[in-house]
N, C-alpha and C positions, 0 to 999 in steps of 0.2 A: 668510366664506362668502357672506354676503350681496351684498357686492361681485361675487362670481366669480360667484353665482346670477343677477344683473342681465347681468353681462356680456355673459354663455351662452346666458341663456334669457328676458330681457327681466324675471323674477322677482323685485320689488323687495322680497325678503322671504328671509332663511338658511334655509336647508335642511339635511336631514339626510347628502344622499350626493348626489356630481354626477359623472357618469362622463363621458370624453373618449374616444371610440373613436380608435385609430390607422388602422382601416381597414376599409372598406367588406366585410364580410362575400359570398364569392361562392364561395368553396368549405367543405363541412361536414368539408373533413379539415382539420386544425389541425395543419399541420404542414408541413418544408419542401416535400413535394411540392404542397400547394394554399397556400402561401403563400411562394413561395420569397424576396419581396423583404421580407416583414417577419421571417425566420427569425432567429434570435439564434443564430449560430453558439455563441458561451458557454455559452450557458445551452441552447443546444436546443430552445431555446419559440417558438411564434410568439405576436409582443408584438401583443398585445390593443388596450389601449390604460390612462388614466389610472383610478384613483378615488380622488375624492377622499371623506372624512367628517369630520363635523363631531362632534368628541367632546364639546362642550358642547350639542347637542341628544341626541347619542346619549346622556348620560350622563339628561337629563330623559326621553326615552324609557323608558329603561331603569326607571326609578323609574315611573312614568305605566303602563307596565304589567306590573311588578312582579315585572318579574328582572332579571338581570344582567347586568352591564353588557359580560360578552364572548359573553351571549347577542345583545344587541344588535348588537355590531360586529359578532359572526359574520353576522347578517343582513343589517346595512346594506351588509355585503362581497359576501354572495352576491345581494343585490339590485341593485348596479352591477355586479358579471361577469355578471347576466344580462343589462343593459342591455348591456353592450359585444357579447355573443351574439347582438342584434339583438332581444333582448326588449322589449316594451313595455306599458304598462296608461293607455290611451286611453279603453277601454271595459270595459264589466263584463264581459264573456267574456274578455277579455285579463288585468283585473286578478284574475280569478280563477285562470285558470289561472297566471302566472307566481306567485300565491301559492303555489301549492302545490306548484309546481316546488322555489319555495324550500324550503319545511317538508321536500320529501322531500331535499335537498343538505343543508339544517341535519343531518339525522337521519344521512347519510351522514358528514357531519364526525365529528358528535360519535359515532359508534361507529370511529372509526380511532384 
């Protein structure tokens, strides 16, 4: 991870999660009529793009603050499909609200 973090983002240091978007976000429908060239016929999805995590940070996060460890992944997941949604936390009005965006998508996983 630390290699791919230097790559990417100049970051000579691993990380928890590093997202790769496949495409520049310009329509809010997710789907083939606003994304006809990334449509996944198969699957019926428009492909997003990559993320990656790093289970051996996740798994000290996890312990660091003291839950579990698919509490963890579920977040570090839903904290790169926000980045691929064109989210970002630059600034404190930004890293505050994509938090909470996440905590309410955590809450939505875990009651399905």
């Amino acid at each position: 991870m630390k290699k791919i973090n230097f790559k990417h983002r100049g970051q000579d240091k691993p990380t928890d999660v590093l997202s790769f978007p496949y495409l520049t976000l310009s329509s809010k429908i997710l789907d083939k009529t606003g994304y006809p060239n990334e449509y996944d016929e198969i699957s019926g999805e428009v492909l997003l793009g990559s993320i990656l995590i790093c289970e051996e940070i996740a798994n000290k996060q996890a312990e660091e603050y003291g839950h579990g460890i698919g509490r963890e992944m579920t977040y570090l997941f839903v904290h790169g499909l926000l980045h691929l949604l064109g989210f970002d936390h630059k600034n404190d009005t930004d890293k505050k609200n994509m938090r909470i965006l996440e905590e309410e998508i955590i809450q939505i996983i875990n009651n399905v």
